[in-house]
C-alpha positions as CSV (number, residue, x, y, z in Angstrom):
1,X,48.4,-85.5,-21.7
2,X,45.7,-83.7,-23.7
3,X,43.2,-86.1,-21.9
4,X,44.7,-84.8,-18.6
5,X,44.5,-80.8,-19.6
6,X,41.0,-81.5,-21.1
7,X,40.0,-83.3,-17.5
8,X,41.8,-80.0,-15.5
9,X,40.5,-76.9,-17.9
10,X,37.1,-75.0,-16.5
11,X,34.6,-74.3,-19.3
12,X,33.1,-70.4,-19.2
13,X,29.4,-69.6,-18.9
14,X,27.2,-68.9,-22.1
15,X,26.6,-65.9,-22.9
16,X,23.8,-67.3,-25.8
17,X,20.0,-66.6,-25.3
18,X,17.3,-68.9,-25.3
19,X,16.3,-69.8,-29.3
20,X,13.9,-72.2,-28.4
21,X,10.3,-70.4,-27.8
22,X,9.3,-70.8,-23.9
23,X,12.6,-71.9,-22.8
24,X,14.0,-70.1,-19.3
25,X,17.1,-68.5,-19.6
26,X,19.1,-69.2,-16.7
27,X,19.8,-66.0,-14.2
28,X,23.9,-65.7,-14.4
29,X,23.5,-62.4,-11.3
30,X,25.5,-63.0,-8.3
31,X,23.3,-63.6,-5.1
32,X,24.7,-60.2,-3.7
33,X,23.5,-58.7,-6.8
34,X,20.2,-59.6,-6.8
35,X,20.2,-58.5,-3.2
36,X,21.1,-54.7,-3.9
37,X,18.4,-54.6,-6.4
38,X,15.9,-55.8,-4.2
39,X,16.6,-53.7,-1.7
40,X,16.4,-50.5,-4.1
41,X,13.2,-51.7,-4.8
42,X,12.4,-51.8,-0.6
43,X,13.7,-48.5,-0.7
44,X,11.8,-46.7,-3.7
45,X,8.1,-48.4,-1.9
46,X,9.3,-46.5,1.0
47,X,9.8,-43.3,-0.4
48,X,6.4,-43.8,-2.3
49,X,4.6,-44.7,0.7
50,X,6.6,-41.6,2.5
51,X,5.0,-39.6,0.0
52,X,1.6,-40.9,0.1
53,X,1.4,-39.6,3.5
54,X,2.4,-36.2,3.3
55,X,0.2,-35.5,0.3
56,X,3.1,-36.2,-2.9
57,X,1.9,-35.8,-5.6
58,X,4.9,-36.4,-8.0
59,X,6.1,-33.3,-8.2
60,X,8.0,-31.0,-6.5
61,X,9.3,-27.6,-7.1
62,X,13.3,-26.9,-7.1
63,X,13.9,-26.4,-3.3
64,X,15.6,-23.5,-2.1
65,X,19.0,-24.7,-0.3
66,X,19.6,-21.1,1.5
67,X,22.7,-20.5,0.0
68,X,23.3,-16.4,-0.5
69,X,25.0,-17.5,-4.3
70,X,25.0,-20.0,-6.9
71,X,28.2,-22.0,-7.7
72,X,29.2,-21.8,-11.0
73,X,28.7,-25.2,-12.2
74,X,26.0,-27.1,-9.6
75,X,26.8,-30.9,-9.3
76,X,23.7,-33.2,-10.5
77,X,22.7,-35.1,-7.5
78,X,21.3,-38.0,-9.8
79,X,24.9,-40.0,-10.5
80,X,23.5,-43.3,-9.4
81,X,20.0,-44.8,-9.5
82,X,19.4,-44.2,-5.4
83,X,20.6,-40.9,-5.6
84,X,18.6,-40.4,-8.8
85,X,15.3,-41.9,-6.3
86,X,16.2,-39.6,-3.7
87,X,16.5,-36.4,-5.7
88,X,13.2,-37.3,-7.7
89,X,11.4,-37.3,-4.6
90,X,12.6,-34.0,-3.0
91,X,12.2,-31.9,-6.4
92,X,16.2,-32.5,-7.4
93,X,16.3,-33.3,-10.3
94,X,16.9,-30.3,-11.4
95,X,20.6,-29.1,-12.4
96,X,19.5,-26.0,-11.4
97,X,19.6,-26.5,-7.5
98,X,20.2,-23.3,-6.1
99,X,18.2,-20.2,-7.0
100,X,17.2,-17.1,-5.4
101,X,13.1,-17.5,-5.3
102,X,11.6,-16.2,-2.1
103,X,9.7,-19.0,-0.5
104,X,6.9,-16.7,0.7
105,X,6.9,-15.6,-3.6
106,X,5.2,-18.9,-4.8
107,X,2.6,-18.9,-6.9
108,X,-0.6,-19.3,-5.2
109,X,-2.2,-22.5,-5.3
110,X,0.7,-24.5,-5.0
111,X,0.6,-26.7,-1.5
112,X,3.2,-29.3,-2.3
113,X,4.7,-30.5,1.0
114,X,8.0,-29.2,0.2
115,X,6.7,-25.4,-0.6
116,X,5.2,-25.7,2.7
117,X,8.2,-26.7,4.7
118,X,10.4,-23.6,3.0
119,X,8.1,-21.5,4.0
120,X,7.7,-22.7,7.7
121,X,11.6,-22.8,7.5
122,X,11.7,-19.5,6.1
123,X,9.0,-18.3,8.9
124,X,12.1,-19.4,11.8
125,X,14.6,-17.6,10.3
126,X,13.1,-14.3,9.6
127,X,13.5,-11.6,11.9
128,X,10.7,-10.3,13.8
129,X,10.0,-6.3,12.7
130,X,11.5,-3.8,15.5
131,X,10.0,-0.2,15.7
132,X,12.5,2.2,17.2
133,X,11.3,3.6,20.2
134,X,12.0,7.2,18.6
135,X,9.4,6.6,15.6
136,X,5.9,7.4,15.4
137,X,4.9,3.7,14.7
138,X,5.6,3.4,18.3
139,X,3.7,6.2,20.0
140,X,0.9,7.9,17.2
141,X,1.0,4.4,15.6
142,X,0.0,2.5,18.7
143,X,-2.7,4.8,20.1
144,X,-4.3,6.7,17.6
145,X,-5.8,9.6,19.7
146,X,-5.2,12.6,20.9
147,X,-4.0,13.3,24.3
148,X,-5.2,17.1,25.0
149,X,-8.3,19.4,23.6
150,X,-8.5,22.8,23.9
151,X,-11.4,25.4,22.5
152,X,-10.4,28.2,20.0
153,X,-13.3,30.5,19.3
154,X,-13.1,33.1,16.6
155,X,-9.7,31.3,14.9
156,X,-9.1,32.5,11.4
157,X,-10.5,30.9,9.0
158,X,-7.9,31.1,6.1
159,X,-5.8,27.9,5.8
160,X,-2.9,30.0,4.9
161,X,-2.9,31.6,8.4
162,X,-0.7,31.0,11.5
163,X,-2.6,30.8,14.3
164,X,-0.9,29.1,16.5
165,X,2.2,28.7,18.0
166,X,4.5,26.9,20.6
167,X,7.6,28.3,22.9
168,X,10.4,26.8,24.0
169,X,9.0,27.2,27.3
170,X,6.5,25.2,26.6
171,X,3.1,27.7,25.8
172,X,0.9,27.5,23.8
173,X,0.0,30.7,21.9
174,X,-3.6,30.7,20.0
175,X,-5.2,34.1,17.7
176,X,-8.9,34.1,18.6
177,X,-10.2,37.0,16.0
178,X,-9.0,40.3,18.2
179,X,-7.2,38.3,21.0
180,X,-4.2,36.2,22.0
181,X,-4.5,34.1,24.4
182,X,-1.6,31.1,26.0
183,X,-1.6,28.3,28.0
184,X,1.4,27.3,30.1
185,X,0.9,23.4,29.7
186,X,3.5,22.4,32.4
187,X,0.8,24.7,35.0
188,X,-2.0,24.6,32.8
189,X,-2.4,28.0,33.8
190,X,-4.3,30.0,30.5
191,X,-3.0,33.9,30.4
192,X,-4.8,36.7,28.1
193,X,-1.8,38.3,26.4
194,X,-3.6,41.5,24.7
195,X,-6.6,43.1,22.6
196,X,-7.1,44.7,19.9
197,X,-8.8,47.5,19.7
198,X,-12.4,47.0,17.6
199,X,-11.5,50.3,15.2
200,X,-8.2,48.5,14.4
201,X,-7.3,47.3,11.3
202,X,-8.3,43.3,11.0
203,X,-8.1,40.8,12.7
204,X,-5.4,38.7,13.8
205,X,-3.9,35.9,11.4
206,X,-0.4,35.1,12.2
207,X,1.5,34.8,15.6
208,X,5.3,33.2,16.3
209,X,7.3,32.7,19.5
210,X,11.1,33.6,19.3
211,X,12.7,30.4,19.9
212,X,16.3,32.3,21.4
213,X,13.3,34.4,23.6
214,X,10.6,32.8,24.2
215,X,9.1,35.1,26.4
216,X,8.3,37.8,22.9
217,X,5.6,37.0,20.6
218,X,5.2,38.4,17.5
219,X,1.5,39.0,15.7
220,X,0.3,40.2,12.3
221,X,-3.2,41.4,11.5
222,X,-4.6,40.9,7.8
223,X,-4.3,44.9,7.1
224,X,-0.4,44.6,7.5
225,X,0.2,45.7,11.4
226,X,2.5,44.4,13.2
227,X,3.1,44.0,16.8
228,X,5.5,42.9,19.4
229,X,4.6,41.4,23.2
230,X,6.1,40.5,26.0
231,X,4.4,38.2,27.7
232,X,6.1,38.1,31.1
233,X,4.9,41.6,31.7
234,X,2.4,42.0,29.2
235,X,4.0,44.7,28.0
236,X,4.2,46.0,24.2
237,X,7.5,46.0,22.9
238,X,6.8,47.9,19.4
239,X,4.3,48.6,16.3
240,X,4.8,49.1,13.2
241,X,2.8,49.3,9.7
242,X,3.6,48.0,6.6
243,X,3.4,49.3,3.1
244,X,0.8,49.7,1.5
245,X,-1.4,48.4,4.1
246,X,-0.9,44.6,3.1
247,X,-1.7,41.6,5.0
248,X,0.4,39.7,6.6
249,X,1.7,35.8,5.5
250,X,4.0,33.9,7.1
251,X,6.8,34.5,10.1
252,X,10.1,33.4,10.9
253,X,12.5,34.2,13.8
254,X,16.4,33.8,13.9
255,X,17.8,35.5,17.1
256,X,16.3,38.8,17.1
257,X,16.3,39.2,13.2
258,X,12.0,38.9,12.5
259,X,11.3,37.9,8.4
260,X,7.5,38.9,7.5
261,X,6.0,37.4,4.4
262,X,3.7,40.1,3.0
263,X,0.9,40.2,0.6
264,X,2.7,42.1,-1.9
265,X,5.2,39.6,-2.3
266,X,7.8,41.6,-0.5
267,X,9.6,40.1,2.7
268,X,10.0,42.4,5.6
269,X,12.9,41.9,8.0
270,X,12.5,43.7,11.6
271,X,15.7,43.7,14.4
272,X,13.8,43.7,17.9
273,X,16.7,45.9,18.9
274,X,16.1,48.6,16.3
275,X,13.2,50.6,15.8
276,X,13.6,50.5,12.3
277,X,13.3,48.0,9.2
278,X,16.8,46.8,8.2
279,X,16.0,44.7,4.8
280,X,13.2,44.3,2.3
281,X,13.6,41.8,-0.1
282,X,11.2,42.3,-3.5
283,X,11.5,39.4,-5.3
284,X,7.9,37.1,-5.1
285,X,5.3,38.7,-7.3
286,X,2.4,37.2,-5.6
287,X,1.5,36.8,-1.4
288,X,4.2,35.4,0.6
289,X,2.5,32.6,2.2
290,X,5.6,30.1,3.3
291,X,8.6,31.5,5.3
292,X,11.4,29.6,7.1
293,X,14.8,30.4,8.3
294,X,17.0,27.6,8.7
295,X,17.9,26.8,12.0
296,X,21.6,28.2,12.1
297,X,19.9,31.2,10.4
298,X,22.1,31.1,7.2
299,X,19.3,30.9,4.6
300,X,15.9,31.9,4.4
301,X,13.2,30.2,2.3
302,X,9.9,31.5,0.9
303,X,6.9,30.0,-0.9
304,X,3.9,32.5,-2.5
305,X,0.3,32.1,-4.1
306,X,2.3,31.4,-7.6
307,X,3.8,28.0,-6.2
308,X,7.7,29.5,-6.4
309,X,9.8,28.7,-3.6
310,X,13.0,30.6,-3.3
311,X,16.0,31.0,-1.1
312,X,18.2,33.9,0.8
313,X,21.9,33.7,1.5
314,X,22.4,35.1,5.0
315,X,25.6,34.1,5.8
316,X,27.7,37.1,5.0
317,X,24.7,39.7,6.0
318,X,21.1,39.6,7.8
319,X,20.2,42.6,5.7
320,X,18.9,40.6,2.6
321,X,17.9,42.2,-0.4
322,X,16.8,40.8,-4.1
323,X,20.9,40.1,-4.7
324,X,21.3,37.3,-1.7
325,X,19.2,34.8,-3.7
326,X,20.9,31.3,-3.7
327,X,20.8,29.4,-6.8
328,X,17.4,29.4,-9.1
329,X,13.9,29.5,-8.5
330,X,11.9,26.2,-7.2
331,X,8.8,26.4,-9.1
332,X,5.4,24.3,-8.2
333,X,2.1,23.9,-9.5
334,X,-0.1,24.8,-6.8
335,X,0.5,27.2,-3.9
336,X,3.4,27.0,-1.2
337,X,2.8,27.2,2.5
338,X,4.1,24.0,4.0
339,X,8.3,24.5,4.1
340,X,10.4,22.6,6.1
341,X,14.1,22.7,7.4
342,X,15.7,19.1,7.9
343,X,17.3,19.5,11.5
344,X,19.9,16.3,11.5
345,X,20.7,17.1,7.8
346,X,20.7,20.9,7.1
347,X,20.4,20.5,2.9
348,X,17.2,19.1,3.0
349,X,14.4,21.3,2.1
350,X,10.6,20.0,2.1
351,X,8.1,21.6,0.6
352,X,3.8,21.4,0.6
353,X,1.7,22.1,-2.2
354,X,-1.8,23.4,-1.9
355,X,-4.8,22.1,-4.0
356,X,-4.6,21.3,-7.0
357,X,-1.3,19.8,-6.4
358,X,-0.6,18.5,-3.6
359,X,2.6,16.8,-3.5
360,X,5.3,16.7,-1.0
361,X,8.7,18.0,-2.6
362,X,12.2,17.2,-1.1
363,X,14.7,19.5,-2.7
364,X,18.9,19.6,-1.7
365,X,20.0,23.2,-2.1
366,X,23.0,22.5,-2.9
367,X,21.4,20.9,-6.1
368,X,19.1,23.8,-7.4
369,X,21.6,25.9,-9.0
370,X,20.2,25.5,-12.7
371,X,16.8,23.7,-13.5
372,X,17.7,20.9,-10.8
373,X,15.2,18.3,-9.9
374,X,14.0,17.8,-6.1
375,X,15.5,14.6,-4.6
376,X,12.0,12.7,-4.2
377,X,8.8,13.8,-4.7
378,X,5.2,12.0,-2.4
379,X,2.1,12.5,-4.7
380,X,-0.7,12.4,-2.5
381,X,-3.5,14.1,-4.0
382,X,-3.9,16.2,-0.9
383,X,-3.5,20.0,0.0
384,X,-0.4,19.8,2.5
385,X,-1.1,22.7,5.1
386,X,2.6,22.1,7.2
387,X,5.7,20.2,7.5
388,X,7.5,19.5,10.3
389,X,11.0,16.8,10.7
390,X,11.5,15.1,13.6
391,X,14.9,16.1,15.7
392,X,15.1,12.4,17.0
393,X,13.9,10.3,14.1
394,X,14.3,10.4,10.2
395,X,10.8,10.6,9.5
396,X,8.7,13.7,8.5
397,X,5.1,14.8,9.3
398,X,2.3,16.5,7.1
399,X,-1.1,18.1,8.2
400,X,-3.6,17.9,5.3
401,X,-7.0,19.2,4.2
402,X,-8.9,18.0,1.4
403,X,-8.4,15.2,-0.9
404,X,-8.7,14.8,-5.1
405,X,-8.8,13.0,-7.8
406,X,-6.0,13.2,-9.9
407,X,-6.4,15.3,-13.6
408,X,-7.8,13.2,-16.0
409,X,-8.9,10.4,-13.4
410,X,-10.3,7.8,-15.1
411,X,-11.4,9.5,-17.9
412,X,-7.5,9.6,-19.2
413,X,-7.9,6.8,-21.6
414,X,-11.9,7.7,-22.4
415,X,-11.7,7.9,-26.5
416,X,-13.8,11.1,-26.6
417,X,-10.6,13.1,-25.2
418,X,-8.2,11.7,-27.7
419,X,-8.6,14.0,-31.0
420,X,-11.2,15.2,-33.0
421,X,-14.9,16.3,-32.1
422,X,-16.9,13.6,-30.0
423,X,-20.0,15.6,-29.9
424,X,-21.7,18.6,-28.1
425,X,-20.9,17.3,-25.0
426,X,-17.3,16.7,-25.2
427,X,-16.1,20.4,-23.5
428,X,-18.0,20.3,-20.4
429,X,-16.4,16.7,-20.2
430,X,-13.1,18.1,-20.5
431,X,-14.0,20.8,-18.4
432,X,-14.8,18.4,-15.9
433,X,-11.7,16.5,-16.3
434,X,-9.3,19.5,-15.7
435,X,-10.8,20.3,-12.3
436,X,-10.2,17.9,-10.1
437,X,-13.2,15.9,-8.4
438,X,-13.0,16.6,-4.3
439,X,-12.9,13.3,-2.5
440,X,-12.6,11.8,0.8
441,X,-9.7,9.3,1.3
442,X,-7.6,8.0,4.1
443,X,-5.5,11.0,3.9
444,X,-8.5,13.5,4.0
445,X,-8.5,15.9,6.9
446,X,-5.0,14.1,8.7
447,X,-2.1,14.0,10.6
448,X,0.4,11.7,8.6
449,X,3.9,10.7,9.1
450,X,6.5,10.0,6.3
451,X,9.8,7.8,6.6
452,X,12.1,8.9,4.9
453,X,14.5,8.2,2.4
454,X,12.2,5.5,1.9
455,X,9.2,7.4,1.9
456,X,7.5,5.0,3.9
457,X,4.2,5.8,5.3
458,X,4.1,5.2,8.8
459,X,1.1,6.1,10.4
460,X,-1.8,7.9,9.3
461,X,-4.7,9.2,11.3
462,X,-7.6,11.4,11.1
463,X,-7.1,14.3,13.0
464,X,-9.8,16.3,12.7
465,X,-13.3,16.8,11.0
466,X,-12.2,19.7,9.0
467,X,-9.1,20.4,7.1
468,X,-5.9,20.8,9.4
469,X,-5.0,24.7,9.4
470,X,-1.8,24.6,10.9
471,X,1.0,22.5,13.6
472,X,3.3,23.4,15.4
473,X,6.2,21.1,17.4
474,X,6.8,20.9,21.3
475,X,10.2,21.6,22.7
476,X,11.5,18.4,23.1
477,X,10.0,17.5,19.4
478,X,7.9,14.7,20.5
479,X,4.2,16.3,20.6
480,X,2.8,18.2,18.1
481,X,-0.4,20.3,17.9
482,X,-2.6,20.6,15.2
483,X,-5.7,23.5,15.1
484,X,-9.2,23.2,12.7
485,X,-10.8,26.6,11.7
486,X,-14.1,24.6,11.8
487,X,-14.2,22.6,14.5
488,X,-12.6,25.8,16.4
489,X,-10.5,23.4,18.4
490,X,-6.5,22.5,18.6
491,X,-5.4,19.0,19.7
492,X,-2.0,17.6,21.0
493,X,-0.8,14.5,19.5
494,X,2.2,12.3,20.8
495,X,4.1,11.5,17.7
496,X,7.6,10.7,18.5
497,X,10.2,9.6,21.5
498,X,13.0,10.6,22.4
499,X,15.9,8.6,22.3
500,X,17.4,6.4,25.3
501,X,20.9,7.8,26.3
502,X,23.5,4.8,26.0
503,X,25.5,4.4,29.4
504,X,29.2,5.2,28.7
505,X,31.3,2.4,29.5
506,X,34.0,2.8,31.7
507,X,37.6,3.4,30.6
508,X,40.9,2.4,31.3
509,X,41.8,6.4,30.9
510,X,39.5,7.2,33.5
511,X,41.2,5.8,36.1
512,X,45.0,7.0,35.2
513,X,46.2,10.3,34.1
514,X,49.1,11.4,32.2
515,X,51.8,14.1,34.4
């Protein structure tokens, strides 16, 4: 019996290696074994030679798998030595599989195949960049010139003057020393509107259209007369003096209510329909240079010579006086000209600073009761000479003149400023870095538009040889004009579009009524 069991049992395989030196162990792997490994070694020569002919080099970046978030804990793609291949060869190895790099954000010099293929990827996806048909990108943007030229002899010369303005029936008004002359740019028919007489006092400097009737004109001489015209019968409506013979700033119109920024800091207010002045408002200490109503006519801005920018409650009377301020004082660095009421959002207030600030200021009025902030401020460097918002587009426009370094410049961090006595030459040097140095730049002498909230430049161009004096907006708030005292010259730009009216779709209510 033992024989017989001893005969039937089936002896194991050795485990034991070879003692002897130079003897073969024997190799105990299945045949299918032996197979799988061999064919993981086909497969890793064809990744290699894959590699070799798309320019591997052995290393590749953590690929971006366009997911918007990461999972919490990110499953490691090498479990098993194919998968382990695989994710070697695309850059997996990684835990950290998904992240949030931006495949155009690379560093440079890095040309691995799979940086490459992101990026073309990336390229598919990406949305091409729309303008909207309203923005200046797609009208002053695409063709940088101006589409009409006219001559302006005798213009004033002061930046801070108004020479020119534009009616809602589309004219063009233009102060040419003693005269006013318009242009009717639907007829193209040019009009002399009046003279002044040589023994009167100065010369023209500011001239507004009523916007509610555009047929009267308004114009102020630099000795402080005023005058009213109408030009369909070129007829004088009224005269008038004011005190103390001072000249005359900026004008504003809200119905028939006139506001005239003075020289003596005081603001006039004139009702067409009364012979007499119905409100004086003392409150600047310097010449009124900047004045705006707001275009429902509830509050009235100013800006003087002292850069302070203040603004008039008119919503429970016209007749303002130094009581109807609203909230505090808006104080700048540099003279105030350029102000601007936002039409689609009626808090906004921007104001233009003259040399040697120049900065664009974007104050809510709701916000400057106390010391508050403006919303965003544009340094440019650049005296700002007017402001205008687009109706149809959130984007605002500046006219400029010259261009500076900023104070300090480059000297800022020069060690002879910083303490002490660096020698006999170290005042003039600090002389020199308090004024700022006059420079020409790309915003020198231009017409530039502004996105806004982003404050996004959107299209710059040189408008003019000389600084910009003044602009003035069309009717339907596409074109604007522009005017240079040294050129003598105005020029009308197309800036913006108006916007496409969407077809209203047809409603079940419009065909059934209710009884």
């Amino acid at each position: 019996m033992n024989d017989k069991n001893a005969n039937l049992q089936t002896p194991g395989p050795s485990r034991k290696r070879a003692l002897v030196p130079g003897a073969v162990t024997p190799n105990l792997y299945s045949a299918a074994k032996r197979r799988r490994m061999s064919l993981a070694d086909e497969d890793e020569r064809e990744f290699e030679a894959f590699g070799g002919e798309f320019g591997h080099t052995g290393k590749v970046d953590v690929s971006d798998r366009f997911i918007s978030a990461r999972k919490d804990r990110a499953i490691p793609l090498q479990t098993t030595p194919r998968t382990q291949r695989i994710a070697k060869f695309f850059g997996l190895v990684d835990d950290r599989v998904l992240k949030f790099t931006d495949p155009i954000t690379e560093k440079p010099g890095n040309n691995s195949y799979m940086n490459r293929h992101r990026f073309n990827f990336y390229q598919l996806l990406k949305k091409p960049h729309q303008v909207p048909p309203t923005s200046a990108e797609a009208h002053l943007g695409a063709r940088k010139q101006f589409i009409l030229a006219l001559d302006g002899p005798g213009i004033p010369t002061d930046l801070f003057a108004y020479p020119i303005s534009w009616s809602m029936r589309n004219a063009i008004a233009v102060a040419c020393g003693y005269d006013v002359y318009y242009q009717d740019l639907t007829s193209r028919k040019i009009a002399h509107l009046f003279k002044l007489p040589q023994r009167n006092k100065g010369r023209l400097i500011s001239i507004e259209w009523s916007p509610q009737k555009p047929n009267i004109i308004a114009a102020g001489t630099m000795n402080g007369e005023m005058q009213l015209w109408d030009a369909d019968t070129t007829t004088r409506l009224g005269m008038w003096q004011e005190e103390g013979d001072a000249d005359v700033g900026g004008l504003s119109w809200t119905g028939d209510l006139l506001a005239v920024g003075m020289g003596d800091g005081g603001i006039s207010l004139h009702d067409t329909r009364t012979p007499s002045r119905v409100g004086r408002i003392e409150a600047h200490k310097d010449k009124v240079h900047g004045l705006r109503w707001r275009h429902d006519g509830n509050y009235l801005a100013s800006g003087d010579q002292a850069g302070v920018v203040q603004i008039w409650d008119a919503r429970a009377s016209k007749a303002l006086t130094s009581t109807n301020r609203w909230g505090s004082k808006m104080k700048h660095h540099a003279p105030v000209k350029a102000l601007a009421w936002c039409p689609w959002k009626p808090d906004l207030l921007a104001t233009g600073t003259m040399y040697p600030d120049g900065k664009i200021r974007i104050w809510n009025i709701n916000n400057t009761i106390g010391t508050a902030p403006p919303l965003h401020i544009i340094p440019l460097n650049t005296s700002i000479t007017s402001l205008l918002w687009s109706p149809h587009c959130k984007e605002l426009l500046s006219t400029h003149g010259m261009s500076w370094l900023p104070r300090g410049g480059p000297s800022e961090s020069c060690p002879s400023f910083v303490g002490g006595d660096a020698g006999p030459g170290t005042s003039r040097r600090r002389n020199n870095r308090e004024r700022p140095v006059a420079v020409k730049t790309h915003l020198t002498n231009s017409l530039t538009v502004h996105s806004y909230p982003s404050l996004r430049r959107v299209v710059s161009v040189a408008a003019h040889t000389g600084p910009v004096g003044h602009s003035c907006l069309s009717p339907d708030g596409t074109m604007v004009f522009t005017i240079c005292p040294v050129e003598e010259a105005m020029k009308m730009w197309r800036v913006w579009g108006v916007p496409e009216k969407a077809e209203r779709r047809e409603s079940v209510f419009d065909k059934c009524t209710i009884r």
